[in-house]
Backbone as a chain_set.jsonl record, in Angstrom:
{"seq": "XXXXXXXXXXXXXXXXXXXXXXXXXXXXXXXXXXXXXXXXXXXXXXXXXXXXXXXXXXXXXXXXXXXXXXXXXXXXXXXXXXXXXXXXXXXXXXXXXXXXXXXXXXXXXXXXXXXXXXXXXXXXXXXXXXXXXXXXXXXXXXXXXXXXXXXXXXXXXXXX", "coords": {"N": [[125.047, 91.022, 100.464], [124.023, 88.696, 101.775], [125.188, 89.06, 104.235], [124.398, 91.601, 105.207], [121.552, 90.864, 104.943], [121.456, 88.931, 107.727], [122.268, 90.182, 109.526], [120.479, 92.432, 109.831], [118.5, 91.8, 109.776], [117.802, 89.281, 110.92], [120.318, 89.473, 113.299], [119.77, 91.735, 114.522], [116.965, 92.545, 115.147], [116.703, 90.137, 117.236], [118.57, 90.681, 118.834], [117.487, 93.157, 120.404], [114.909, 91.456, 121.065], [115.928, 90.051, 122.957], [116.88, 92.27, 125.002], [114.607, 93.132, 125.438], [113.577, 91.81, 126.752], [114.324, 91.145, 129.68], [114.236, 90.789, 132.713], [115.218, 93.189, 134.263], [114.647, 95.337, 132.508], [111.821, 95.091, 132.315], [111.484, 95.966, 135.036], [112.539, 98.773, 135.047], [110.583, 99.899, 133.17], [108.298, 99.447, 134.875], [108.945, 100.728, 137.266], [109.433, 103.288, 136.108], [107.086, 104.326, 135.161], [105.722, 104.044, 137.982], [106.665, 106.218, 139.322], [105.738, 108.711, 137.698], [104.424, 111.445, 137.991], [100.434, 111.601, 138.759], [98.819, 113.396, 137.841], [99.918, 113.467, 135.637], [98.881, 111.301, 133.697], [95.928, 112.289, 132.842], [96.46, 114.226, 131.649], [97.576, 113.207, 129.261], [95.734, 111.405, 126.966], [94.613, 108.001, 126.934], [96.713, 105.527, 124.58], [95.274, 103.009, 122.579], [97.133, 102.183, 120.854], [100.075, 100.498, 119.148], [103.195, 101.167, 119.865], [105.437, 103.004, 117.75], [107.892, 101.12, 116.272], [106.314, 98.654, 116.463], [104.69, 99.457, 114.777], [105.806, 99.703, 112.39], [107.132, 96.814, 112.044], [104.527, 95.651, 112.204], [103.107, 96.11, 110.015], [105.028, 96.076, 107.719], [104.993, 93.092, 108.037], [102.388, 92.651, 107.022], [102.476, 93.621, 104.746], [104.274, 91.858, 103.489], [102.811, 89.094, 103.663], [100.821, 90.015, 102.093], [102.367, 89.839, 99.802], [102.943, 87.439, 98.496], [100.819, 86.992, 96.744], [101.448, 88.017, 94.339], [103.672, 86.685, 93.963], [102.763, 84.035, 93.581], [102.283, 84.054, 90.616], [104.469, 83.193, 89.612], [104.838, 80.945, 90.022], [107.163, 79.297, 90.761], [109.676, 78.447, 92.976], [113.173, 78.569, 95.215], [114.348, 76.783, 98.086], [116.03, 76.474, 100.173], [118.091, 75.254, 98.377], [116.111, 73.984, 97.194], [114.8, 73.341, 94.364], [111.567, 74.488, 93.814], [108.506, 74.214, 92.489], [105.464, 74.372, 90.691], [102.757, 73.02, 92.069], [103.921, 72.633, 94.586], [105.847, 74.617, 95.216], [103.33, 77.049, 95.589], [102.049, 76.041, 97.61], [104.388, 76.3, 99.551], [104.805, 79.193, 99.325], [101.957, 80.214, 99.813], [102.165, 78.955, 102.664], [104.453, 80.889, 103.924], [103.019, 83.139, 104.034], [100.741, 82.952, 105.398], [101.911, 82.433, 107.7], [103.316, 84.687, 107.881], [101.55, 86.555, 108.135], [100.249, 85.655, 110.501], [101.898, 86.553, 112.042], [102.422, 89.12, 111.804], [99.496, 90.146, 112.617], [99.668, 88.819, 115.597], [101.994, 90.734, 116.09], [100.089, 93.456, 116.142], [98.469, 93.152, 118.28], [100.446, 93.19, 120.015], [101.585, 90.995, 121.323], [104.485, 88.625, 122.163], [104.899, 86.315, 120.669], [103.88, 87.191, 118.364], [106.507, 88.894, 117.37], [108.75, 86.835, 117.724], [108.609, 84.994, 115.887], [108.269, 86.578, 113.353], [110.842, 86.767, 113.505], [112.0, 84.155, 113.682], [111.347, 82.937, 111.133], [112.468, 84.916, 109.332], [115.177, 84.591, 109.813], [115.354, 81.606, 108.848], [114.513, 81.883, 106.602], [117.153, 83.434, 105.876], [118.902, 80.935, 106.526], [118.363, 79.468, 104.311], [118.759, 81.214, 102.31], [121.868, 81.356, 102.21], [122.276, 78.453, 102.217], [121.331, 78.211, 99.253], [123.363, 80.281, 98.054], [125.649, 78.302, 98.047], [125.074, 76.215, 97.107], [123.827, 76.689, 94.398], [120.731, 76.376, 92.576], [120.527, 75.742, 88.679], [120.49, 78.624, 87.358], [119.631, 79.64, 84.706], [117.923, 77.949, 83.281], [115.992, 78.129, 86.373], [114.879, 80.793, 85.629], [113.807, 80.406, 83.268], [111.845, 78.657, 83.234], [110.17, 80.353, 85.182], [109.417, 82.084, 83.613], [110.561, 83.887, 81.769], [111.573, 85.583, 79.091], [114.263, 85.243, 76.491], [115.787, 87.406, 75.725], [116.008, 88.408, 78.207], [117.203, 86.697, 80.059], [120.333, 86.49, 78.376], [120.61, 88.983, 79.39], [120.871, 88.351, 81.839], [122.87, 86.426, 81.441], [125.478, 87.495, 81.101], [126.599, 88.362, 83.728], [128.501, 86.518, 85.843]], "CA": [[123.625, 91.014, 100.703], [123.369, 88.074, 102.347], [125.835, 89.606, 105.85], [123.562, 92.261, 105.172], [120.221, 89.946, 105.579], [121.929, 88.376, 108.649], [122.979, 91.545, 110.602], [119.997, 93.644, 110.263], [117.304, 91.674, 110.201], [117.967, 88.439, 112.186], [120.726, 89.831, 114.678], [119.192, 92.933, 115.378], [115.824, 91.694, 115.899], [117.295, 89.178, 118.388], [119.394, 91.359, 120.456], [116.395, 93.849, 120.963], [114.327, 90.751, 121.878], [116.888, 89.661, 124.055], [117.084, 93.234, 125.3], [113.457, 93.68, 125.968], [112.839, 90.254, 127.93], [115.267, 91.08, 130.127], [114.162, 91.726, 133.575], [115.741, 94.408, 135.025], [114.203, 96.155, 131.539], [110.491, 95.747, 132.392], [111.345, 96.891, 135.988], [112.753, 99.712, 134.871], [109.932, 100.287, 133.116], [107.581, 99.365, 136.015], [109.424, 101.796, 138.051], [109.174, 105.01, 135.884], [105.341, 104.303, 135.078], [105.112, 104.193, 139.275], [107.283, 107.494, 139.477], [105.223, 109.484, 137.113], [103.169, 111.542, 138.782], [99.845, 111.345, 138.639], [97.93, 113.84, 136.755], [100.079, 112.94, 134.027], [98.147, 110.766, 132.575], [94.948, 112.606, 133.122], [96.719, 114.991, 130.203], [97.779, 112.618, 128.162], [94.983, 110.466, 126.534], [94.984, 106.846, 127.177], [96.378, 105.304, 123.666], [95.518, 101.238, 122.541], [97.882, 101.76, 119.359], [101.367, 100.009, 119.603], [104.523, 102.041, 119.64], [106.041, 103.1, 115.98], [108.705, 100.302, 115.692], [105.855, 97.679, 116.146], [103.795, 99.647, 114.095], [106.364, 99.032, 111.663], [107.054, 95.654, 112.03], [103.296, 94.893, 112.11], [103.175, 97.261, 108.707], [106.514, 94.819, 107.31], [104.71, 91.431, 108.06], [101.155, 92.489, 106.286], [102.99, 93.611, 103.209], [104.622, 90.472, 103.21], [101.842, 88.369, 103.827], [99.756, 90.071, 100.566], [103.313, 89.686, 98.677], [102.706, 86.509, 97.829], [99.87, 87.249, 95.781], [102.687, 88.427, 93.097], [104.526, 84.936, 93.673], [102.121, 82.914, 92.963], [102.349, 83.843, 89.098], [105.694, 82.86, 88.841], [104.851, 79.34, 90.242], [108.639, 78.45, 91.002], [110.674, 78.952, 93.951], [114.054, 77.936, 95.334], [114.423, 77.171, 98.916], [117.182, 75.895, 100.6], [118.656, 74.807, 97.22], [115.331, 72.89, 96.205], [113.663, 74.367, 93.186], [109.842, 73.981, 94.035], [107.708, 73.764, 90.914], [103.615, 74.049, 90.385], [101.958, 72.885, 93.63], [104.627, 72.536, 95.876], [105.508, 76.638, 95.182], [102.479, 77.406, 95.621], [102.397, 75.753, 98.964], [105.347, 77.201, 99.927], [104.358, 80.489, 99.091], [100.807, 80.054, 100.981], [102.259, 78.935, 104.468], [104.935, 82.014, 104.063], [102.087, 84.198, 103.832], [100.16, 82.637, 106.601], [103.309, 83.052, 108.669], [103.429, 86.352, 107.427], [99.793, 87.093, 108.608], [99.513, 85.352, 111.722], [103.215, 87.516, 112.994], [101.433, 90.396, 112.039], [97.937, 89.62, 113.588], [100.115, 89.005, 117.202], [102.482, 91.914, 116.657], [99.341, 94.013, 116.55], [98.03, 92.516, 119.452], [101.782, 93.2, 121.276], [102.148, 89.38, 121.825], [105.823, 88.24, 122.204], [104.914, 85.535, 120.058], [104.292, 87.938, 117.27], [107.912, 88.849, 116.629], [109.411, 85.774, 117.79], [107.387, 84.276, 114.289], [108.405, 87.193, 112.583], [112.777, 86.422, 114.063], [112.479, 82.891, 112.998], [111.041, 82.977, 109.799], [113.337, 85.779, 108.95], [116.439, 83.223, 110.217], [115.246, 80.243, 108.08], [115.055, 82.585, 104.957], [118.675, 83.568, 105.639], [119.851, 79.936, 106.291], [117.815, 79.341, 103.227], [119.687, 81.696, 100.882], [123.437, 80.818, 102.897], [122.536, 77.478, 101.823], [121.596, 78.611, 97.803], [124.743, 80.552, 97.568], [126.658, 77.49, 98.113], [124.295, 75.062, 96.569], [123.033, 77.024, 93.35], [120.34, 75.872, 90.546], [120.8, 75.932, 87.104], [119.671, 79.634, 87.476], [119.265, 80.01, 83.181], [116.758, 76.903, 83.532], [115.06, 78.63, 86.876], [114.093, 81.765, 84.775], [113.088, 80.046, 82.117], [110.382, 78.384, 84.265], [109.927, 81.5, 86.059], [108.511, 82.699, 82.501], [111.699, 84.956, 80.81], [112.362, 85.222, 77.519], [115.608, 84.686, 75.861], [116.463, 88.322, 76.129], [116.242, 88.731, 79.51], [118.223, 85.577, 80.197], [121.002, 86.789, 77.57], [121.291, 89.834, 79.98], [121.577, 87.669, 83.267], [123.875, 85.495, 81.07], [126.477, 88.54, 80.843], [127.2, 88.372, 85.006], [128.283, 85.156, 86.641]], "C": [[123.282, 90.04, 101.826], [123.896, 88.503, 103.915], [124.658, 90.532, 105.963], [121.963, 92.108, 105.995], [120.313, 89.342, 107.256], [121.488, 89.383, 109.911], [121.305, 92.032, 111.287], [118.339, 92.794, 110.266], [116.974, 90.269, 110.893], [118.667, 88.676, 113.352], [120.026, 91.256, 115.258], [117.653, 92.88, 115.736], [116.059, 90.968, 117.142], [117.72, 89.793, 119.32], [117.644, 92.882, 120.836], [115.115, 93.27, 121.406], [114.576, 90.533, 122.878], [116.186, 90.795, 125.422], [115.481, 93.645, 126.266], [112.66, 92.658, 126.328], [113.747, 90.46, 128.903], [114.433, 91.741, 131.824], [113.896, 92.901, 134.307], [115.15, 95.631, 133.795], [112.739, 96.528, 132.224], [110.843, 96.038, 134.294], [112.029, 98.042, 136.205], [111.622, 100.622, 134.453], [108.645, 100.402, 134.027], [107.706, 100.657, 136.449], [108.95, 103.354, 137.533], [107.772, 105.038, 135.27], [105.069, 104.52, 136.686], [105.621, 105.776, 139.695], [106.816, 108.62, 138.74], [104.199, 110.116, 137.983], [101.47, 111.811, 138.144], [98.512, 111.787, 137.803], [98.818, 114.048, 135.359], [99.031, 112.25, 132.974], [96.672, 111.074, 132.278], [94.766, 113.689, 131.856], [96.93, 114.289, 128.981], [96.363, 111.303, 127.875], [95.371, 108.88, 126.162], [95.188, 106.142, 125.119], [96.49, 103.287, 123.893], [96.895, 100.855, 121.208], [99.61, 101.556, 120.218], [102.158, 101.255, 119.168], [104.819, 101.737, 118.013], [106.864, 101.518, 116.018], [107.308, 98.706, 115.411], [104.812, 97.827, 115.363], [104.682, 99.11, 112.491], [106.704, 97.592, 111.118], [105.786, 94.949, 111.691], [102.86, 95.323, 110.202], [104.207, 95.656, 106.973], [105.343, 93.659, 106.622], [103.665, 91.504, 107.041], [101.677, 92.564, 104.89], [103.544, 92.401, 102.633], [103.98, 89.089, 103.055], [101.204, 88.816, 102.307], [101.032, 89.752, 99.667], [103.066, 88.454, 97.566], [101.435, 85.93, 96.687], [100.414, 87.268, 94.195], [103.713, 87.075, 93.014], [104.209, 83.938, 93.414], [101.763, 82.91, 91.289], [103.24, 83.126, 88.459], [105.638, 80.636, 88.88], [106.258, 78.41, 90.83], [109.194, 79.398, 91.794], [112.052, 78.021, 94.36], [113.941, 78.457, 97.029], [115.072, 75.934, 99.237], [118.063, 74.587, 99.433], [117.946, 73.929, 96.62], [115.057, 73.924, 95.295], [112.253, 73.449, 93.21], [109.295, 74.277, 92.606], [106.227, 73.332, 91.544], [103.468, 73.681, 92.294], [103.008, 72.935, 94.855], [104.955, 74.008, 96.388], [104.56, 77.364, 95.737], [102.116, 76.909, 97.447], [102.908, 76.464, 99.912], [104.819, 78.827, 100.185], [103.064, 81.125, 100.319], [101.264, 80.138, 102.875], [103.545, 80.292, 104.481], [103.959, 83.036, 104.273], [101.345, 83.976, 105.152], [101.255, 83.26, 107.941], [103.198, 84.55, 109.131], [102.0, 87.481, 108.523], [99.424, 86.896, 109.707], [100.581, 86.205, 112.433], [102.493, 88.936, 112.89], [100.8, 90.994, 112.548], [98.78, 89.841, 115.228], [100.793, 90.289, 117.478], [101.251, 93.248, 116.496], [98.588, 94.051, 117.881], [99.002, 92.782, 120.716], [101.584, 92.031, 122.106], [103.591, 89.107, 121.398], [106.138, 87.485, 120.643], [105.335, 85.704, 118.686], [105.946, 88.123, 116.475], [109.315, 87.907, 117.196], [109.035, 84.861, 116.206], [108.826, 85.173, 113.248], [110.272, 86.806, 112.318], [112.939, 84.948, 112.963], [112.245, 82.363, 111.541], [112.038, 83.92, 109.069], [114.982, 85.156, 108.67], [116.335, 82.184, 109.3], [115.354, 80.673, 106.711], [116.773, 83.191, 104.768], [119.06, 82.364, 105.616], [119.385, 79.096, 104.909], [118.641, 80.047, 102.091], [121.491, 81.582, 101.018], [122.86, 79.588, 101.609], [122.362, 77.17, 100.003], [123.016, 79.434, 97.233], [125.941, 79.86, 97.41], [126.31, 76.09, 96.889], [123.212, 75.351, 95.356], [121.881, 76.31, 92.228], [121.007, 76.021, 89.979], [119.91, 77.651, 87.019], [119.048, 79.881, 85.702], [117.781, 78.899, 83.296], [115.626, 77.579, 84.384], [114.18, 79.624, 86.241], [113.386, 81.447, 83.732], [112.024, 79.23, 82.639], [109.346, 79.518, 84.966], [109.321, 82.292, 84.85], [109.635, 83.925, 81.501], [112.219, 84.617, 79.816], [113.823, 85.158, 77.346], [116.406, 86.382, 75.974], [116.843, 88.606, 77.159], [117.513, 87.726, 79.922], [119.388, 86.199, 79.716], [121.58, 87.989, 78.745], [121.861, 89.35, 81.179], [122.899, 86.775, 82.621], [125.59, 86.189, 81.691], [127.399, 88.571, 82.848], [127.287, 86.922, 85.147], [127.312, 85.21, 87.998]], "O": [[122.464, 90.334, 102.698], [123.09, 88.313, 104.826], [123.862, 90.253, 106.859], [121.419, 92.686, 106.936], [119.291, 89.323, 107.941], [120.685, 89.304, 110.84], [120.925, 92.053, 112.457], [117.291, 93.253, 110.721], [115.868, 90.152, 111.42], [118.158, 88.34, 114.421], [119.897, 91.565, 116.442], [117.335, 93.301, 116.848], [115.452, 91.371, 118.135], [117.411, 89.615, 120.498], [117.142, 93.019, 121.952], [114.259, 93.96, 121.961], [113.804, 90.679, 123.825], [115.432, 90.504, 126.35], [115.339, 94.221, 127.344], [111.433, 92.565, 126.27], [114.2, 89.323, 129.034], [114.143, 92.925, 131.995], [112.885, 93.423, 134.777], [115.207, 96.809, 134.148], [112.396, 97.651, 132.593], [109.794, 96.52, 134.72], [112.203, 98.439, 137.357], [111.449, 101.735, 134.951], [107.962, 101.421, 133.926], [106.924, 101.574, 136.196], [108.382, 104.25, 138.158], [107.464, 106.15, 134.844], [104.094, 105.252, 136.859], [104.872, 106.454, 140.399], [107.402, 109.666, 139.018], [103.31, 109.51, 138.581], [101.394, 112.24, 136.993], [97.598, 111.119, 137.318], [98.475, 114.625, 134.327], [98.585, 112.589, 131.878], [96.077, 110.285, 131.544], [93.743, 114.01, 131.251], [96.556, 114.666, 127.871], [96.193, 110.398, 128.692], [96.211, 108.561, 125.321], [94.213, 106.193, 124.37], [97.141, 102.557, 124.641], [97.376, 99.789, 120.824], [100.123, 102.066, 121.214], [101.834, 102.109, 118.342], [104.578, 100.756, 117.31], [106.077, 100.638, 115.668], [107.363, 97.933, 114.455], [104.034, 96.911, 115.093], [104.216, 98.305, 111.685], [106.565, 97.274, 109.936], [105.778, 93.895, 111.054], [102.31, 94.536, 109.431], [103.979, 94.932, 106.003], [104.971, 93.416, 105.474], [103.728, 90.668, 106.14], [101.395, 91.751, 104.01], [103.317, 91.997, 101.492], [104.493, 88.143, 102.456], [101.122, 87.957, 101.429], [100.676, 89.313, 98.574], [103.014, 88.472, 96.337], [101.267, 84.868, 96.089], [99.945, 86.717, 93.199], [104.347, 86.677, 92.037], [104.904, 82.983, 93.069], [101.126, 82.006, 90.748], [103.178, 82.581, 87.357], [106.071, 79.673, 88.247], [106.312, 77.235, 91.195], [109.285, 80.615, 91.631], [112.107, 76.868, 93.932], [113.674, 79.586, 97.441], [114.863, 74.79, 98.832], [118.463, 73.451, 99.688], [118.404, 73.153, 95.781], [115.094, 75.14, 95.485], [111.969, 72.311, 92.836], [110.07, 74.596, 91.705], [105.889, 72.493, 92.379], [104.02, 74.095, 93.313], [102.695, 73.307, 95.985], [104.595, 74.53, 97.443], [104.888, 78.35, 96.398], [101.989, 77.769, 98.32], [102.354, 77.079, 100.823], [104.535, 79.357, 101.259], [103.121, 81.976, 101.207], [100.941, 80.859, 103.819], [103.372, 80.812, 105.584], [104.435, 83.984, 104.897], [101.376, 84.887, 105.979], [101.233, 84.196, 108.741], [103.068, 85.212, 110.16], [101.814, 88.51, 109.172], [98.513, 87.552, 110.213], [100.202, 86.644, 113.519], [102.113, 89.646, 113.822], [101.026, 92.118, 112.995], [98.557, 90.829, 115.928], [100.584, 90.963, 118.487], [101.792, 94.285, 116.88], [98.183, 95.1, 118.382], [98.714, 92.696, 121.91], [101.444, 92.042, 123.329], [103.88, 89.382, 120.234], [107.0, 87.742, 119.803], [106.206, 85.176, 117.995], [106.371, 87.653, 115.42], [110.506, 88.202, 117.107], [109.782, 83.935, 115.89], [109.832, 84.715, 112.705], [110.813, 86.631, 111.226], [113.626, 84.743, 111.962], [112.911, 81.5, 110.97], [112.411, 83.452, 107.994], [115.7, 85.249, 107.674], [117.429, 81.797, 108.887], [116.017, 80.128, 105.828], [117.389, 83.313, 103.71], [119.764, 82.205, 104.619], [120.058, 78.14, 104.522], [119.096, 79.452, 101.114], [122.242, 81.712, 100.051], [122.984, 79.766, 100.398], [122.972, 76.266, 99.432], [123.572, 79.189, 96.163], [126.979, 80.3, 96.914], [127.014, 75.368, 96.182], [122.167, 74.728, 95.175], [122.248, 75.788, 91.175], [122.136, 76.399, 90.292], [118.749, 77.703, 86.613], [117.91, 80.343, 85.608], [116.656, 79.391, 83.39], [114.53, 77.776, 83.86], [112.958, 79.48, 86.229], [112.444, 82.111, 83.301], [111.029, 79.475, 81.956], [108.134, 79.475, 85.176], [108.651, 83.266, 85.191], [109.19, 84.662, 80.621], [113.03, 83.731, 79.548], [114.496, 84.987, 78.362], [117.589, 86.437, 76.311], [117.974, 89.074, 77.294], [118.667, 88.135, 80.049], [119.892, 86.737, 80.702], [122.778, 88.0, 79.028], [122.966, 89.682, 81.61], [123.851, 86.5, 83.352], [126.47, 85.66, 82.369], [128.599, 88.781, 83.025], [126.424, 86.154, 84.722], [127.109, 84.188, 88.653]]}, "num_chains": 1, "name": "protein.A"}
């Protein structure tokens, strides 16, 4: 899961940032916007909406941004092998969401900034769960904060 987390949504983000700051990219694109001819666009209707992938991405971030609506019941989080508890969670939770909302907000806008937000926040939650897979809670304790009865537990017990 976590190569997984890595791959596809910090390196491949990155290299198609990379990819599309690059120069010789936007004068490529320059170029075949000047090479079009001209009653092209006279057929096609001028649009303000971003291309699908950043419709996606912008789509991503908002869902993620209201997520935390649903995390603030639990009250307890673990990040980078702390276990947050009551206000600090809740904190936490808040400026993720903000995050969440303001990457959004720019990648609607088609500001750079936008999914540069969206890259590094994405990056800090992977070196965030790298650094829990090495540096575990007491996960039986976390759940039991996290509000789970004794059955549930009993079933997480059963896997290491």
């Amino acid at each position: 899961m976590l190569i997984f987390l890595i791959a596809v949504m910090v390196m491949l983000p990155a290299i198609f940032l990379i990819f599309y700051c690059l120069k010789s990219v936007r004068a490529t694109c320059k170029a075949s916007r000047a090479a079009a001819p001209e009653n092209a666009s006279a057929e096609r209707p001028a649009t303000t909406r971003p291309p699908v992938p950043l419709l996606i991405l912008g789509v991503w971030e908002s869902i993620t941004a209201l997520s935390v609506f649903v995390c603030l019941f639990f009250r307890v989080t673990v990040f980078f092998g702390m276990v947050l508890e009551g206000l600090a969670a809740v904190l936490y939770f808040l400026t993720y969401s903000l995050f969440s909302a303001f990457a959004a907000w720019l990648i609607f806008r088609r500001k750079l900034l936008g999914w540069q937000i969206a890259i590094a926040k994405t990056g800090i939650m992977a070196l965030s769960a790298l650094v829990i897979c090495f540096h575990a809670p007491d996960w039986a304790l976390l759940y039991r904060k996290m509000g789970f009865d004794d059955q549930i537990l009993s079933f997480y017990n059963q896997f290491p």
